[in-house]
GUDREN-821650 format. One record per residue (C-alpha): x, y, z; residue in one letter. Coordinates in steps of 0.001 Angstrom, whole numbers, plus 500000, padded with zeros to 6 digits. Layout:
BEGIN
XYZA...
END
This chain:
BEGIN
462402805831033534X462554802219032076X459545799846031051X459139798176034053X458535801744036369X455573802110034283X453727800015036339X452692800780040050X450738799275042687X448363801257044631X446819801223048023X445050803510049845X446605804292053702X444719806613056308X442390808134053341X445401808893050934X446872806664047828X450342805255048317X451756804338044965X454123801426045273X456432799947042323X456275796201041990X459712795715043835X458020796172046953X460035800197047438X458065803589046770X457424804301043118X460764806208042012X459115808134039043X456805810924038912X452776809729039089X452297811100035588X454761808464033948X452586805598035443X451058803922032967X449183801070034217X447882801006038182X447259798215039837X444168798755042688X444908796885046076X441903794089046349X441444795531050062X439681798764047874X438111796928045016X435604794031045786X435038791456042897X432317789739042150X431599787307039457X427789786980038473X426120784053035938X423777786239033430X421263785063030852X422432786107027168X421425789426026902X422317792369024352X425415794325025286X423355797439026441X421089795450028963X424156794286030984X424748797180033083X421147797361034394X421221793723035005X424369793619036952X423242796493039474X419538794738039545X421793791230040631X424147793624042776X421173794505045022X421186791110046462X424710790200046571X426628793161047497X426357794966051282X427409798106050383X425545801248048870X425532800950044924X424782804775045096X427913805729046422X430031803268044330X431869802830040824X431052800235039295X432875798127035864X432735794910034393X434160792446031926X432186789780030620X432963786172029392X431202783569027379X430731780583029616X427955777551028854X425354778908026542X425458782268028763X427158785265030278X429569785352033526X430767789110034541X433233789767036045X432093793251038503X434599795588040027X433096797926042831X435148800482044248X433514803466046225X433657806544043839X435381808624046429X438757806582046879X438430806080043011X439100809908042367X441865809857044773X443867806759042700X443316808679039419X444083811926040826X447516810403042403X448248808383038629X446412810961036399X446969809269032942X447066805644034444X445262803029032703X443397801392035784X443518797358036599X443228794805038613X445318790967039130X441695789846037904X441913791497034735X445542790427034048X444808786732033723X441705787318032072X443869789659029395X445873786683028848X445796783943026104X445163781425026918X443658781496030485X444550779306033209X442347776565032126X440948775027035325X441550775042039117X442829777784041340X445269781207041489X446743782616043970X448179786162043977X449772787403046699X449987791637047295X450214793589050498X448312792917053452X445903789962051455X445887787526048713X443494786766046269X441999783431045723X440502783592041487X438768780422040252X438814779232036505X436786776921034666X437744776496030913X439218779548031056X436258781417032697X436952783236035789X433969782138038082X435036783410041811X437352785389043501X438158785413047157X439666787445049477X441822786752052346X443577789237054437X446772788185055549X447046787919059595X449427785350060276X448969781253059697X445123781599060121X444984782956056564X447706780568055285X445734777783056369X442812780000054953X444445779897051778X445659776422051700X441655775755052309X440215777009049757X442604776850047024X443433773358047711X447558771866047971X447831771783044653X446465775309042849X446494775674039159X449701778519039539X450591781232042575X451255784843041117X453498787288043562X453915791162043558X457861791058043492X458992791285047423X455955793218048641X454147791428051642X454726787926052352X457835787127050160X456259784183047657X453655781658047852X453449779630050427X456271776648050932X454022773737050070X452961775097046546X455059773844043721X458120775981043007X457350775179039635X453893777287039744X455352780290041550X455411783504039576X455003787024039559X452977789649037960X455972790259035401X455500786566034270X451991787407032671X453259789602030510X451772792697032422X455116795012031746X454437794316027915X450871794808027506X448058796554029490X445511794481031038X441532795677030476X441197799081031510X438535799812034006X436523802785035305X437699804712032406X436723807958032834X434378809724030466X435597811173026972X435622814857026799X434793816542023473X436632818909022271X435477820977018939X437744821459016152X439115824883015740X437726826834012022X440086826829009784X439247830366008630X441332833751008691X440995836310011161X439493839074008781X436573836406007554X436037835399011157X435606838906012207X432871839300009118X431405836343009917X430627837635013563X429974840967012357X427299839652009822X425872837197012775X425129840129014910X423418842136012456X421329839307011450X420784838547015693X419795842511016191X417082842320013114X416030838750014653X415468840478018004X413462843439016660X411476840870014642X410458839125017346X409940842166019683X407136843112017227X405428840142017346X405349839564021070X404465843269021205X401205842290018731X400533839422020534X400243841178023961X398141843738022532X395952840894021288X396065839169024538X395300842187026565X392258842973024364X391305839109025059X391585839335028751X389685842503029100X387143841042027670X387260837571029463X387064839452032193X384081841499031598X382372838298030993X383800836914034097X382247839717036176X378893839450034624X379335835681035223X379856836240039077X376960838908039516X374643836202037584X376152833468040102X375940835305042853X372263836406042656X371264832939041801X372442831881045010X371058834446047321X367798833541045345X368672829676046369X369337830450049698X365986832387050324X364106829439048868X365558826914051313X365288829280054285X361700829516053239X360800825689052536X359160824015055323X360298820805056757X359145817610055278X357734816520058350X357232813100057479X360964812459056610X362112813891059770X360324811129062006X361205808713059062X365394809802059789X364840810174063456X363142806874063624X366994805155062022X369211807668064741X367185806767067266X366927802670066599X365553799711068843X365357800392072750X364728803806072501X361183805259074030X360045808892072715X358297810481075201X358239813934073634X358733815937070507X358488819686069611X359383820721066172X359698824138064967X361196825727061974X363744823149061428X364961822604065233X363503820101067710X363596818762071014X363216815548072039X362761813496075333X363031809724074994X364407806754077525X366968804686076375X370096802556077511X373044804767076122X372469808713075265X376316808933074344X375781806256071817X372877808097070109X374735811222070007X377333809923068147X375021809102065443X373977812380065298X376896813620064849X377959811751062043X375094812148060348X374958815725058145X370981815961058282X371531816610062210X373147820082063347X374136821517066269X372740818780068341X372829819097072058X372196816435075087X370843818694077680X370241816474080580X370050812696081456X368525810960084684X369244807738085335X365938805391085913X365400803268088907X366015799795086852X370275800963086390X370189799904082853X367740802700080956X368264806889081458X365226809406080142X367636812197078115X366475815433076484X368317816257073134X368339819705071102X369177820171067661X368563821172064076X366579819143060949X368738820610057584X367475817520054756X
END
């Protein structure tokens, strides 16, 4: 295979990668002599973002923290790249997204491809189109990129459906863009006929068959150890005196965790025994508690003191037994439901009761009876 079969296009149809040379026919050559793939714009959204000047390590972080608001997708499911330029006093990036899914697919179909997009290509060459628009045209869209000084500051995509996006094109990129880039007679044959013959070019043009553009999405570096330079006689007496040394390790350490357990069975035996004595001591102390409360008599002033707040304005007492801790009541108010509920959120009231209500002659008051327990 020549030079110029050492650089495909591809595209990804149904779910599978379709690898395309740049003469618009099927790559002839096997997918291991690719060397540089081109990723269709349809499966590789761009976007340029302005950033502060921050250290190299901070950009990542930043550009998914500015992604958040600018790109639809899910970042969790994508692959993401960038290459940044210096542009007035600060940072623009350029961001490639592709989802991670169709990325494994192109770089299982072009295994030892360097990855790349038209993007990368202009911004790989020196010098950059200095201001205005480029178009590139590839199949099924074109791609509108926008330079200022030499700073790529937008890309746009337009799918090609007919004169809609022409005019689309025409549009944005203005009658008279800065140059129009082609993918040699794959999808629309050239630029449109109102450009300038004089800006129409290709791909080959920007020196892409002589030089890779910026790789992207490079995959990560496997290490692999160097092999010991060492016979096979010293190897085999270097393993040989490794597990001796491993065995008399072990046996080392078996003793010690063997002295240790004994130590920390001897320790819990007798944490225990002071455990048990603790929970006999505990226990009797509150049986002795327990008999002492069942025994103390009810503050009978601080029961009408606590009644008097459950019971509240409007309420009449009529009667009151109290015995051992439990009462009975009978009082006239306007709403027995109401006072219950106050009993029952209140924990110095248990097992409280309304036995029976009548409703008085005025409608508005009812004389209740209430059972129940004093615990404070």
């Amino acid at each position: 295979m020549g030079k110029e079969a050492c650089t495909a296009f591809a595209e990804i149809r149904d779910g599978e990668v379709v690898l395309l040379g740049l003469d618009g026919a099927p790559f002839p050559g096997k997918p291991e002599e690719v060397a540089t793939l081109l990723l269709s714009r349809l499966d590789c959204d761009v976007k340029c973002l302005e950033l502060p000047p921050v250290a190299e390590r901070e950009i990542p972080a930043l550009i998914r923290y500015r992604l958040r608001s600018v790109y639809p997708g899910s970042l969790e499911r994508a692959a993401i790249d960038h290459v940044t330029q210096r542009h007035a006093g600060g940072l623009v990036a350029v961001v490639f997204i592709v989802d991670a899914g169709a990325l494994g697919k192109i770089r299982a179909a072009a295994p030892r491809a360097v990855l790349g997009l038209a993007a990368t290509v202009l911004l790989h060459r020196s010098p950059s189109p200095a201001d205005g628009w480029v178009t590139c045209d590839a199949p099924g869209y074109t791609e509108i990129l926008r330079f200022e000084e030499g700073v790529l500051l937008q890309s746009v995509l337009v799918k090609r459906d007919g004169a809609a996006s022409e005019q689309r094109v025409h549009r944005l990129a203005g009658n008279k863009p800065a140059g129009a880039l082609t993918l040699d007679a794959l999808g629309s044959p050239g630029p449109s006929a109102s450009l300038p013959a004089s800006s129409r070019g290709s791909l080959r043009s920007l020196g892409i068959r002589r030089r890779r553009p910026p790789a992207l999405f490079r995959p990560p570096r496997r290490f692999h150890a160097p092999r010991p330079a060492v016979t096979r006689a010293a190897l085999a007496a270097a393993i040989i005196l490794l597990g001796v040394g491993l065995v008399q390790k072990q046996v080392n350490l078996r003793r010690s965790e063997l002295a240790l357990l004994r130590h920390a069975i001897a320790g819990g035996q007798a944490a225990g025994q002071r455990s048990a004595d603790l929970a006999a001591q505990y226990s009797a102390a509150g049986t002795r508690v327990a008999e002492l409360l069942r025994a103390r008599p009810v503050d009978v002033y601080q029961f009408f003191t606590d009644l008097r707040d459950e019971l509240g304005p409007g309420v009449l007492l009529q009667d009151l037994v109290l015995q051992d801790g439990g009462f009975q009541l009978q009082a006239i108010g306007p709403s027995p439901l109401a006072l219950m509920q106050r009993f029952i959120t209140d924990p110095r009231f248990q097992s409280v009761r309304l036995l029976q209500t009548t409703p008085l002659s005025d409608g508005f008051r009812q004389q209740f009876i209430v059972t129940g327990r004093y615990t404070k």
